[in-house]
N, C-alpha and C positions, 0 to 999 in steps of 0.2 A: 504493500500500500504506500503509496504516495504521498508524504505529509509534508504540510507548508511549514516553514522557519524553520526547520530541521537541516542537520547535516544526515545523508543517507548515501548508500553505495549502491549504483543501478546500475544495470545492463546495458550496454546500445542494444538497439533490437531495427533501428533502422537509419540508415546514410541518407542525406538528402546535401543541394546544394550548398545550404545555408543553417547545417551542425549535422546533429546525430539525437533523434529520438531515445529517450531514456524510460525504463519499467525497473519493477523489482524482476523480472523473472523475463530471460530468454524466449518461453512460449509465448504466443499470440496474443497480444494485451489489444483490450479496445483502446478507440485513439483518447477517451478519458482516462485512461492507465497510464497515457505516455506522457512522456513531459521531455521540452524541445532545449537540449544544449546548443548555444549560437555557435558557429562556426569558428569562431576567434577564440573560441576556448579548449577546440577539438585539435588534438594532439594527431599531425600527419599521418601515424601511424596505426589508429587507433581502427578496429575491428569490429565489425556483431560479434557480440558476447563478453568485451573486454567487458570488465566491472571498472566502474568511476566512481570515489567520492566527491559528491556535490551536495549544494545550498538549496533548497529549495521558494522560492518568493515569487510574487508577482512584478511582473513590471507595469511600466506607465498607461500603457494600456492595458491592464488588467488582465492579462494573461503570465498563465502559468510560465514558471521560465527556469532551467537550470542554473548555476555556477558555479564551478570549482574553486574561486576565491575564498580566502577564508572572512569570516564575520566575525564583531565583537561579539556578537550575542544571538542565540538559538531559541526557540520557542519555550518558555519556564525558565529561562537564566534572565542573571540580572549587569548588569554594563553600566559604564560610565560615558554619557553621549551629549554632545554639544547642541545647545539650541539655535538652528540656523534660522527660523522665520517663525513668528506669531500670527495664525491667521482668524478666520472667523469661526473655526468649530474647536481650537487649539493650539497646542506649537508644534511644530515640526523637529526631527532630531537628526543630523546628522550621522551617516555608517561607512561602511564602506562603499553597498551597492546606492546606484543611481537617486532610488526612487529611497526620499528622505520616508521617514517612520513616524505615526503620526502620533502624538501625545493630546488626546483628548481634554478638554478644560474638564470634565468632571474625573478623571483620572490623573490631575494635578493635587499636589498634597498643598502645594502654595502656586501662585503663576507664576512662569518665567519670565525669561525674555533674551535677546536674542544675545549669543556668544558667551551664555552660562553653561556649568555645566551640571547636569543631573543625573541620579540613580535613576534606573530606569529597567521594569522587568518587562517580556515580549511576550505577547500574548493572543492568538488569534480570537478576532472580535465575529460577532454574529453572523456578518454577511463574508465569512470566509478570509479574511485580512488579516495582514501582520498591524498590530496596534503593540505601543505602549501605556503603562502606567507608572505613576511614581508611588501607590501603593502596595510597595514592593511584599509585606509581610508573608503572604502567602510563600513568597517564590525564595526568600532566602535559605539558606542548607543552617541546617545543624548536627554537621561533622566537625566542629571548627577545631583546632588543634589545641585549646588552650584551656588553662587549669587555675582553681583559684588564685588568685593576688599578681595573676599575670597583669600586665600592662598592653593594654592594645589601643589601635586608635579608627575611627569609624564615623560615618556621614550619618548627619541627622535626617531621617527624610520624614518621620511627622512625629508630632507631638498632642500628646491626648491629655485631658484635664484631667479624666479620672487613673488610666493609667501610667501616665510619665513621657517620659523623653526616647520612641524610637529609635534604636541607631545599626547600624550596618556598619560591622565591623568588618574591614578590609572590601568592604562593599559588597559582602558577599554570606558575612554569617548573621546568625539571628541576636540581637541585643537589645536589651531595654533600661532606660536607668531609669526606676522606680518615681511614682509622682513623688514619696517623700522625702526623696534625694534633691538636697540643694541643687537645680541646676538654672539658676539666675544667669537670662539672656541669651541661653541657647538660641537658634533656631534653626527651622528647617535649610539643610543644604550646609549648615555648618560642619566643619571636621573636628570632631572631641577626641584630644588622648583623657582615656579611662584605664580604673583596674577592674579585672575579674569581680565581684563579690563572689558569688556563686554559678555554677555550673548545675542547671538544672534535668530533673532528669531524664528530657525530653531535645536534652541538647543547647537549648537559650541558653543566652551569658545573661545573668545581672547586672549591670555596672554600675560603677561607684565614679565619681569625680573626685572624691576625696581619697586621701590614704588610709591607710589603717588607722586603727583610733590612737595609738599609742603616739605615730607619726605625725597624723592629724595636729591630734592635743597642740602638741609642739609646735606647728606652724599657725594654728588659730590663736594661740598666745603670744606668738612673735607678732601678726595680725593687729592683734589688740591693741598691745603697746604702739604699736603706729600708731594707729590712730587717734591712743592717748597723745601720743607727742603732736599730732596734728590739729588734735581739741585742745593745746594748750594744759594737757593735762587731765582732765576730765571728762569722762562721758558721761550724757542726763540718765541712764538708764542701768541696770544690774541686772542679774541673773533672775530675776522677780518679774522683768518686763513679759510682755505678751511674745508668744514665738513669731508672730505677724509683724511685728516690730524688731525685733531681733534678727530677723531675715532681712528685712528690707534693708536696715542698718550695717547689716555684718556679711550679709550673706550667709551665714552660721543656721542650723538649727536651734532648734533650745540648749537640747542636750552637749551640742557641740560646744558654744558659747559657755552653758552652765561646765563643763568637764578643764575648760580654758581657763574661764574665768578664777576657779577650784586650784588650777596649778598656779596662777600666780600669785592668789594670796598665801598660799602653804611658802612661798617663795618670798612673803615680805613685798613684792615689787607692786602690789596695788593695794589700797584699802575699800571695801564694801562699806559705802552708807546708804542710807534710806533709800535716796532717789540716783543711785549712780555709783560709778566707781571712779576713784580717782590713783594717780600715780604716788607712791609714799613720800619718794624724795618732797614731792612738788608740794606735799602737807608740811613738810618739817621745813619748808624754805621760809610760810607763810607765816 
């Protein structure tokens, strides 16, 4: 059988001036069985019955067509593909062959526009066509080679309110960083280095933006103090503030913030009062 966006290995089954008819099988295929290699791709030497791997697509006029070129991307994979022109039903994407790939506006996780580049899975649509979309979820693998507290890095291609920050690790594995993972200002089409959290058991990454907590702590407290030296010493707020604030302010979760905030008093280098924290030196100056 004959399948569109695929790579597949056919038979010639017939010569003509202008290529070499292509089937799965030698025997007598109807002329919907066969499908036409152009001539500029047929090797002088080539036979009824060689076998040829080729591409299978449409061309511009809507006919079926061979080619032994290689492509970035086959029917269920996912590519990285440049946006060559925005039109009125969506954007276009540039490949290798001729006839650009179409990206539907409702198969956009966000719009493009021209000379960006996006994730993009291939997917034949209703009326028999190679289409893209940028909601790639379905089509990414979860083989990926990696194991807790690895470090990897990956394209955002959407983000959910209720579930978190999509992301496509190596553009290619399945990942997600959690809604309750600090991730202030991502967005779609961004590249995040993350770590592993976990490795779930269906193959998903978890990922984390932050380090381990230990690691963490240490850089949220070095954090802090910035930004005491840059309040002049004092922040309006403590470990007591709302998490909604404390985020907006810190980028920090609660807990993160609170675990921070924790090492630098044990350490003398800040004082907790009612409405705020302040730097020690800066109390014993006053």
């Amino acid at each position: 059988m004959i399948e569109i966006g695929k790579r597949q290995e056919l038979a010639i089954v017939k010569k003509v001036e202008f290529g070499v008819y292509l089937a799965d099988t030698i025997e007598e295929a109807q002329p919907e069985e066969k499908v036409l290699l152009p001539g500029k791709e047929v090797s002088r030497d080539a036979e009824i019955g060689d076998i040829i791997d080729v591409f299978i697509y449409r061309d511009s006029k809507d006919r079926l067509i061979a080619t032994t070129r290689q492509t970035e991307i086959s029917v269920g994979e996912t590519a990285v593909l440049e946006v060559k022109e925005v039109g009125k039903i969506g954007a276009f994407l540039g490949w290798t062959l001729e006839k650009d790939l179409l990206l539907p506006f409702r198969e956009q996780t966000k719009r493009v526009e021209p000379g960006e580049e996006c994730l993009a899975a291939l997917y034949v649509d209703k009326s028999g066509r190679l289409c893209t979309t940028m909601k790639v979820y379905p089509y990414l693998r979860l083989d990926s080679p990696y194991q807790k507290d690895d470090k990897v890095e990956g394209r955002v291609y959407e983000i959910s309110d209720r579930f978190g920050v999509f992301v496509a690790v190596d553009d290619c594995y399945s990942g997600l960083i959690p809604q309750r993972e600090p991730a202030k200002g991502v967005r779609v089409g961004d590249m995040v280095k993350a770590r592993v959290a976990e490795v779930l058991e269906d193959g998903k990454l978890t990922l984390s933006l932050r380090e381990k907590a230990y690691i963490q702590m240490g850089r949220d407290a070095g954090k802090i103090m910035e930004m005491l030296e840059e309040c002049g010493g004092r922040l309006p707020f403590n470990d007591k503030a709302s998490a909604e604030l404390i985020r907006e302010a810190t980028g920090m979760s609660k807990n993160e913030f609170k675990r921070a905030v924790g090492s630098l008093y044990k350490q003398r280098l800040i004082a907790i009062e009612q409405n705020g924290i302040s730097k020690v030196q800066e109390r014993q100056g006053k």
